[in-house]
C-alpha positions as CSV (number, residue, x, y, z in Angstrom):
1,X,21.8,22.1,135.1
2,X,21.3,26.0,135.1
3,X,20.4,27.5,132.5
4,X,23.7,30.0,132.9
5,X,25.8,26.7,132.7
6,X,24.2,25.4,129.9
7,X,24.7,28.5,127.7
8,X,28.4,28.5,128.9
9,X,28.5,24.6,127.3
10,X,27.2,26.0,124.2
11,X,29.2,28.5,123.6
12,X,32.2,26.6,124.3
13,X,31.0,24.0,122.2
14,X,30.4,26.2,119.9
15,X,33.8,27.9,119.6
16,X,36.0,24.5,119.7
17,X,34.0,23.0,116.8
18,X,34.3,25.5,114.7
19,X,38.3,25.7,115.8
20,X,37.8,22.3,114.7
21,X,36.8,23.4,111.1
22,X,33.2,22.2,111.4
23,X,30.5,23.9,109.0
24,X,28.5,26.5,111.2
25,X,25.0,24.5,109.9
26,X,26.4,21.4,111.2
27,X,27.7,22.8,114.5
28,X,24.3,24.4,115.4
29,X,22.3,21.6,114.1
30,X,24.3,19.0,116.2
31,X,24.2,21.1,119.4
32,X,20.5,21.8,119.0
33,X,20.0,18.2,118.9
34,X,22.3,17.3,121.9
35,X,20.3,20.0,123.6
36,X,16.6,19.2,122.7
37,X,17.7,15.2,123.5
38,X,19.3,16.1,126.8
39,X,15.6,17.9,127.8
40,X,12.8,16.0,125.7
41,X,14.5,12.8,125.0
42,X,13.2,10.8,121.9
43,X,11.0,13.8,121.1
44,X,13.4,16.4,120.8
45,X,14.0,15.4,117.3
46,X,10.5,16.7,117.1
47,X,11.1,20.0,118.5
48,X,14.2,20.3,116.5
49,X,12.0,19.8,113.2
50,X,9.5,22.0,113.9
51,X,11.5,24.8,115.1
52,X,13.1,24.8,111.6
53,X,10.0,24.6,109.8
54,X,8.6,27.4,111.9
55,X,11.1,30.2,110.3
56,X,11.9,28.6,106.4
57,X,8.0,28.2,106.3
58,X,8.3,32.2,105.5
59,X,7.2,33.0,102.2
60,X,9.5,35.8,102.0
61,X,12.3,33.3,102.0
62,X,11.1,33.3,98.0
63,X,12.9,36.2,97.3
64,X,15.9,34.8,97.9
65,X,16.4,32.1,95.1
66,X,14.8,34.9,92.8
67,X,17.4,37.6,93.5
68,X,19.9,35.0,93.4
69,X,19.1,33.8,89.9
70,X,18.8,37.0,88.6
71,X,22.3,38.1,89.9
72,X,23.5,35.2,87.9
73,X,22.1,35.6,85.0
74,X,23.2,39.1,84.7
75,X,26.8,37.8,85.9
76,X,27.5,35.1,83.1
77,X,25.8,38.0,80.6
78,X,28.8,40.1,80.9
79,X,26.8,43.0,82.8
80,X,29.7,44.2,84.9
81,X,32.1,44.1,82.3
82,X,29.5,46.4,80.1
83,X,28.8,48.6,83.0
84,X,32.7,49.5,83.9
85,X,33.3,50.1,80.2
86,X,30.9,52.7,79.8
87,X,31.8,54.3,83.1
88,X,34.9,54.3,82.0
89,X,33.9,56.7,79.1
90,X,33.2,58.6,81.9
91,X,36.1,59.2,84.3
92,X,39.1,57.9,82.6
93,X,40.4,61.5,82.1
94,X,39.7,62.4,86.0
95,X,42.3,62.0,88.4
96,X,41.4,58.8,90.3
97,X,38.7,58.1,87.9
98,X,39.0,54.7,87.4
99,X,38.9,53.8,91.4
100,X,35.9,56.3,91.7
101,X,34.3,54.2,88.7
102,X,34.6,51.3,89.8
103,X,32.9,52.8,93.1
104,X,29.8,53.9,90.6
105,X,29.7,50.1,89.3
106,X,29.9,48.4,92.6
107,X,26.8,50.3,93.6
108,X,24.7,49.6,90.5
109,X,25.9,45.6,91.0
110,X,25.0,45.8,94.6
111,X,21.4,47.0,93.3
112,X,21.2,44.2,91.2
113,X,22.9,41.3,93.2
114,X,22.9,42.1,96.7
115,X,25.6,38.8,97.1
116,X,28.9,40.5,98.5
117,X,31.3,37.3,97.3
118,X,29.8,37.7,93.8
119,X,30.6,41.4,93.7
120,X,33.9,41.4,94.8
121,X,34.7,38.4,92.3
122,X,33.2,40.8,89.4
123,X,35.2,43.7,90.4
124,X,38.5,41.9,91.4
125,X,38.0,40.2,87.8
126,X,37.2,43.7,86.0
127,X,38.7,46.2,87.7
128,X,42.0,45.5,89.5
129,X,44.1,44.7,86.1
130,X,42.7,48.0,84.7
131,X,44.2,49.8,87.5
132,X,47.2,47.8,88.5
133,X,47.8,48.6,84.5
134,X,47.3,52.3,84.8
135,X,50.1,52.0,87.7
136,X,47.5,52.4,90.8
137,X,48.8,52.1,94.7
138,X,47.1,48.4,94.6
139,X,46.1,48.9,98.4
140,X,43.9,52.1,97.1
141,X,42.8,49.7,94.4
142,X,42.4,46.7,96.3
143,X,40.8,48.9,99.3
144,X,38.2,50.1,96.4
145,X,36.8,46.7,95.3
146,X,36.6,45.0,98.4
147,X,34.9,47.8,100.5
148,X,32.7,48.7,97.3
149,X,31.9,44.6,96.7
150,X,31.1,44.5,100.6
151,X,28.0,47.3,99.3
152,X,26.3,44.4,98.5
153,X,25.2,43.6,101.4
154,X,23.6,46.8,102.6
155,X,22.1,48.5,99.6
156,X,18.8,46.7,98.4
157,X,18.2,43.9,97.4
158,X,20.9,43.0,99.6
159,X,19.9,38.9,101.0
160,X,21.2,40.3,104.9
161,X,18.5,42.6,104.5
162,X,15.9,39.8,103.7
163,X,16.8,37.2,106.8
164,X,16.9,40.2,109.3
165,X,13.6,41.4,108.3
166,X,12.3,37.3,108.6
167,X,14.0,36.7,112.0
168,X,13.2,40.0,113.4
169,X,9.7,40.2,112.1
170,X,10.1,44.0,110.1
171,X,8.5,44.9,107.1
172,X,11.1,44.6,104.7
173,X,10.2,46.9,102.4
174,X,10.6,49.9,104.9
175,X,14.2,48.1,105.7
176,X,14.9,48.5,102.0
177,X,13.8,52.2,101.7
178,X,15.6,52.4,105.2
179,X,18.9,51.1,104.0
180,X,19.2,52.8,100.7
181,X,20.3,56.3,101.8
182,X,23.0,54.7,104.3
183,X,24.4,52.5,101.7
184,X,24.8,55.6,99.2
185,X,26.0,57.7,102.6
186,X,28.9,54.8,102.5
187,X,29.7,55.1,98.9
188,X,30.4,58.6,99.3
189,X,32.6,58.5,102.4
190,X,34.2,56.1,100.3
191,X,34.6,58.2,97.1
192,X,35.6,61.6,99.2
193,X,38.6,59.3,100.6
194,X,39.4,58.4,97.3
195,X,39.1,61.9,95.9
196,X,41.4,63.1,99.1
197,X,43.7,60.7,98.9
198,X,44.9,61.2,94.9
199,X,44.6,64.9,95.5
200,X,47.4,64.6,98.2
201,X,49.4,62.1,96.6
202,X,48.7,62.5,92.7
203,X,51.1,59.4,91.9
204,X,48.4,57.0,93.8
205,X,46.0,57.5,90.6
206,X,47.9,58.4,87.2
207,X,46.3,59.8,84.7
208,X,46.3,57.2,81.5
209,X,47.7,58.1,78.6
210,X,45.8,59.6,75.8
211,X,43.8,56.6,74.0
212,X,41.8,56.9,70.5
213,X,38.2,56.6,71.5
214,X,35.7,55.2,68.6
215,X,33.2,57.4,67.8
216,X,30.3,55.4,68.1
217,X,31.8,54.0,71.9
218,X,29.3,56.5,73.4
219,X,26.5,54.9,71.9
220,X,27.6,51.1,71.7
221,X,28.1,51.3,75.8
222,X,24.6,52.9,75.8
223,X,23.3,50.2,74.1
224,X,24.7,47.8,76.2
225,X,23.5,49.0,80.0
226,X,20.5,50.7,79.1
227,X,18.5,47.3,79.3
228,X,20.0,46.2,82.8
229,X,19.8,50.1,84.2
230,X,15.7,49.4,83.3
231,X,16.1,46.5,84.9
232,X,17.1,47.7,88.4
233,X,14.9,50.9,88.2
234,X,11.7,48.7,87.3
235,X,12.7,46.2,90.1
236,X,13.5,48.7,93.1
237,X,11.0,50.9,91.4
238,X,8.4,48.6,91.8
239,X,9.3,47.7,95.7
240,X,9.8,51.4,96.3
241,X,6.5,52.7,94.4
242,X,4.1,50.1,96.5
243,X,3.2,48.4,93.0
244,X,4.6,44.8,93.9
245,X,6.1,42.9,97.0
246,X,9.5,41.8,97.2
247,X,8.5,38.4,96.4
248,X,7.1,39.4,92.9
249,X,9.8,42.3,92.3
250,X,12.3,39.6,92.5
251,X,10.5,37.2,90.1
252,X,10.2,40.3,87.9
253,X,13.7,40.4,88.1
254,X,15.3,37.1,87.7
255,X,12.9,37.1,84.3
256,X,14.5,40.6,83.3
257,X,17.4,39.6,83.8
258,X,17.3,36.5,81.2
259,X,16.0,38.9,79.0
260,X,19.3,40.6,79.3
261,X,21.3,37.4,78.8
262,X,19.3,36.8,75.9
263,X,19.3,40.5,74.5
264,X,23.3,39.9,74.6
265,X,23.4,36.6,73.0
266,X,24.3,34.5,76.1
267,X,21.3,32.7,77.0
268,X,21.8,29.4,76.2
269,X,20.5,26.0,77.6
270,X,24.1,25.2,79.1
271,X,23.9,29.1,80.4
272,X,20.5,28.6,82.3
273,X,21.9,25.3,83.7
274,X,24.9,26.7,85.0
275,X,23.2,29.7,86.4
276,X,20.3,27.3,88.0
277,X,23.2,25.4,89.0
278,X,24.8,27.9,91.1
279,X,21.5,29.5,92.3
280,X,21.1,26.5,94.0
281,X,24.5,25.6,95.2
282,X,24.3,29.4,96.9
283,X,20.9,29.1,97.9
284,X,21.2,25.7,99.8
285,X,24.4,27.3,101.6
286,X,21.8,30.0,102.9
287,X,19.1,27.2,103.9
288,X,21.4,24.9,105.7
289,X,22.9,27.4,107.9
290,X,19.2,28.6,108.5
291,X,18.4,25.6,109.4
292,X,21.4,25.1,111.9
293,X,20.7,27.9,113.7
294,X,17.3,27.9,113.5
295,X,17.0,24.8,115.5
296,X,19.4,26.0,117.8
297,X,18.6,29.2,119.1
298,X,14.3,27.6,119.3
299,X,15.6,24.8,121.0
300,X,17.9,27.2,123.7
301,X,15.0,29.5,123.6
302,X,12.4,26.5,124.4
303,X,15.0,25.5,127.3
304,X,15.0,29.3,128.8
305,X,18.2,30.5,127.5
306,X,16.7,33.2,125.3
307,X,14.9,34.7,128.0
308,X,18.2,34.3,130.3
309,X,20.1,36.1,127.9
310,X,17.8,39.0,127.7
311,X,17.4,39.3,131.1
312,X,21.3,39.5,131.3
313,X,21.6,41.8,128.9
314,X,18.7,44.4,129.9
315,X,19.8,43.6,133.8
316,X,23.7,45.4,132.7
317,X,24.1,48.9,134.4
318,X,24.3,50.3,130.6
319,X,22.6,53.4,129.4
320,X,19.8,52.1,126.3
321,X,22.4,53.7,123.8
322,X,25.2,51.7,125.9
323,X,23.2,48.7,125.4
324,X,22.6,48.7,122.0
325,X,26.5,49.9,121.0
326,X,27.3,46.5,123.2
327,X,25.3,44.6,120.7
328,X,26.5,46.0,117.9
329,X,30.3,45.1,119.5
330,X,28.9,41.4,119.9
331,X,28.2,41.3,116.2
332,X,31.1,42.8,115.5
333,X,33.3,40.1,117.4
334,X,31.4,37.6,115.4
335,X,31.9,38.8,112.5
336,X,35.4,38.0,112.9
337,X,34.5,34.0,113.2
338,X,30.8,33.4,111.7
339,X,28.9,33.7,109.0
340,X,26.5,36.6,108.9
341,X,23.5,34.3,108.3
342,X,24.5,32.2,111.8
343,X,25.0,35.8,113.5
344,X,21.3,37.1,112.8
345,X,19.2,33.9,113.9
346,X,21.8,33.4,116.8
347,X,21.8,37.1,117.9
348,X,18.1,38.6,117.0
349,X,16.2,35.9,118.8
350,X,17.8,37.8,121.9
351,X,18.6,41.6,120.9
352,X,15.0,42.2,119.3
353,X,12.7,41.6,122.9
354,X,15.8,43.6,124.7
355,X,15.3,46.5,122.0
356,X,11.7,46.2,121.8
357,X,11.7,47.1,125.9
358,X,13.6,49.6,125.5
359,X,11.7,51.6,122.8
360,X,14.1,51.1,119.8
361,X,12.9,50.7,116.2
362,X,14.0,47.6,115.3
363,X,14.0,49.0,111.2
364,X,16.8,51.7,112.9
365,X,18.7,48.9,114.0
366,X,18.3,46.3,111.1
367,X,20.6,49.1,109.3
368,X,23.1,49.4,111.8
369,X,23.3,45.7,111.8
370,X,23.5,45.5,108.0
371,X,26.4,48.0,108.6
372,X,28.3,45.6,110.7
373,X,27.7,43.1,108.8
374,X,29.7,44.9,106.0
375,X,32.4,45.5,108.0
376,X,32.7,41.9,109.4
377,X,33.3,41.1,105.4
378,X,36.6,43.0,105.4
379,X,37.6,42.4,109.3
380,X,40.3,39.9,109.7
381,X,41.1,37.2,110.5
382,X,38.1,35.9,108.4
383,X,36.8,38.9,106.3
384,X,35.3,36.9,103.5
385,X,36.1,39.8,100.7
386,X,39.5,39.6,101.4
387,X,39.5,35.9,100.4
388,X,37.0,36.2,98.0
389,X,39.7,38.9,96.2
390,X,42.9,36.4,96.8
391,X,41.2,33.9,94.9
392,X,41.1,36.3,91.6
393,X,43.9,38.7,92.2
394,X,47.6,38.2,90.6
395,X,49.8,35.8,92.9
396,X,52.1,38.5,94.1
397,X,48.9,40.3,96.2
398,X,48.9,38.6,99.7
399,X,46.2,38.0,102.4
400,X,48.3,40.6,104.4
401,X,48.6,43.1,101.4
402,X,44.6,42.6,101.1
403,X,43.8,43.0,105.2
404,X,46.2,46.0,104.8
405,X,44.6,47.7,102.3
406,X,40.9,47.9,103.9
407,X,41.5,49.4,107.3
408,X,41.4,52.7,105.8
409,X,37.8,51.6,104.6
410,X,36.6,49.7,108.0
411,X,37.7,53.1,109.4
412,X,35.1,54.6,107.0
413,X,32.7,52.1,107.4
414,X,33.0,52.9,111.6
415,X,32.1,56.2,110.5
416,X,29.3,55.5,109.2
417,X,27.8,53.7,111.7
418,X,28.7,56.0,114.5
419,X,26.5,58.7,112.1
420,X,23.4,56.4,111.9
421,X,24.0,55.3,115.5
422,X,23.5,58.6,116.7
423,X,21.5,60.9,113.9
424,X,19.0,57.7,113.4
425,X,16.8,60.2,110.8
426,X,19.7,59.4,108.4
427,X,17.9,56.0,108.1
428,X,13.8,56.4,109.0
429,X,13.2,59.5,107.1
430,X,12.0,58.2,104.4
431,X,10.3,56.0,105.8
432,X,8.3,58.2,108.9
């Protein structure tokens, strides 16, 4: 069998199995296996095995149950709710305040979290009564929390940012100093379509009415986010400044974060269960579909097909640019159907060599891909905000009210990339 056919099988089987609704993990795992028995026999079991091991032998894969536990702990301690209080103090007199606060919160979570389904659970919880209250549009409130909660997975410590720097073999520390000024770039295409949009049509964003304000509130909200604003300056600080590796930043900060819980009152013995509970539940999701696609795309790259698809990709009559805008379409037509985890180890095993020959920085293009990643979280007919949202909005918000209400904000979020895509200093300055 050519190795053209056999990548046509696999993407077929591929598609029909997950029509079928089988988890991604256990569609690439089972293909990988057909595959490596089809070519090795008995022993392809082996080569299954050790193709896995090869990649979640990183020890950067570490950081992940870290950064996950301490976005947990500082979940269940009632830091969002803290943090849109006291912006709240802020820019609840300003036309649109409330939206553009909730912007301002969404980007200190994403800081802390980096875990996009968290995020937009936090904000949908926190912010969409507050502004559905203070009569809002809801698809200018709705469009607010799910293209801010989406943040999460481009601004640092964002997890996307962590497996693309594994499986393309970056220092991830220059992808975080790399990402951090796109991600903010975002936030305030975001904020100046909020600002525009409320300035046209004042009754989008009414003002509230005059409310008595304690006079200590300035101090009490103080009090309550100055411990986990410490915590994400000492944390990025410390990956920024050189002093410690991602590894140990996010030990640092799954420890600061308890402290928080337990500065607040909240950490218990049945609150550190429950948050290792769900560190794990989340983490294991992450390691099962590494492991799926992990052994898929080693076995298919053992087997030729890697090399095949590169070779079809660099052999296109495409300018370099052309090329690499045709990846980033390919990503973006996953993103519709897959998981971003199953996108990067299906897709970078073949992009990276193709970019590398071409004379690419593959740190340049580890933002762009976080970029699309983000949008793939609000594209339908799968954008994982959206559902994420549904699950904690008021009954009478649909799917279709929800898809709605983020065009406007994948439009922004096309912007963006387009800007990076063709001024890449935007990104690698701070890094060169």
């Amino acid at each position: 069998m050519s190795i053209g056919i056999l990548s046509l099988l696999i993407a077929l089987a591929i598609i029909v199995m997950m029509m079928l609704g089988v988890p991604l993990a256990f569609v690439t795992g089972s293909i990988a296996s057909v595959v490596a028995f089809s070519f090795y026999g008995a022993n392809g079991l082996t080569v299954v095995a050790s193709q896995v091991f090869s990649l979640v032998n990183e020890y950067l894969f570490v950081a992940v149950p870290m950064f996950l536990l301490m976005a947990t702990f500082l979940e269940r301690s009632g830091v969002a709710h803290d943090l849109y209080e006291a912006m709240n103090l802020v820019g609840r007199r300003m036309r649109g305040g409330v939206a553009l606060q909730t912007l301002v919160v969404a980007v200190i979570l994403a800081t802390t979290t980096g875990i996009v389904g968290g995020e937009v659970i936090l904000l949908g919880v926190v912010a969409l009564p507050q502004m559905l209250r203070l009569g809002y549009d809801p698809k200018l409130a709705i469009g607010t929390i799910c293209a801010g909660g989406a943040l999460g997975a481009m601004i640092p410590p964002s997890i996307v940012l962590i497996v693309y720097a594994i499986t393309a073999g970056v220092p991830v520390g220059d992808l975080f100093t790399a990402a951090f000024i796109p991600g903010l770039l975002m936030a305030f295409l975001y904020a100046g379509y909020i600002v525009v949009r409320v300035w046209l049509n004042p009754a989008l964003a009414p003002l509230p009415d005059d409310e008595a304000m304690p006079v200590d509130a300035p101090m009490t909200a103080l009090r309550k986010i100055i411990l986990p604003v410490a915590l994400v300056v000492v944390v990025l600080g410390s990956i920024y400044g050189g002093v410690a590796s991602i590894t140990e930043a996010a030990a640092v900060g799954a420890f600061g974060a308890a402290l928080c819980a337990w500065q607040r009152g909240k950490l218990t013995v049945a609150m550190v269960r429950d948050a290792a509970h769900q560190t794990m539940r989340t983490c294991g999701m992450v390691l099962w579909l590494t492991f799926g696609a992990a052994a898929l795309i080693g076995v298919y790259g053992l087997v030729g097909g890697t090399r095949f698809a590169s070779e079809l990709i660099s052999g296109l009559a495409l300018p370099p640019l052309g090329l690499v805008v045709l990846m980033l379409g390919v990503i973006f037509l996953l993103g519709m159907v897959m998981d971003w985890i199953g996108i990067t180890l299906l897709t970078m095993p073949i992009f990276v060599p193709v970019l590398q020959g071409l004379g690419f920085d593959l740190v340049w293009f580890g933002v762009l891909f976080c970029i699309s990643v983000q949008i793939s979280y609000l594209t339908p007919p799968f954008g994982p905000a959206a559902f994420f949202l549904k699950g904690v909005a008021p009954p009478e918000i649909s799917l279709q009210q929800i898809f709605a209400a983020v065009m406007p904000f994948i439009g922004l979020q096309v912007l963006a990339l387009a800007l990076v895509l063709i001024f890449p200093a935007i990104a690698l300055w701070p890094i060169q």
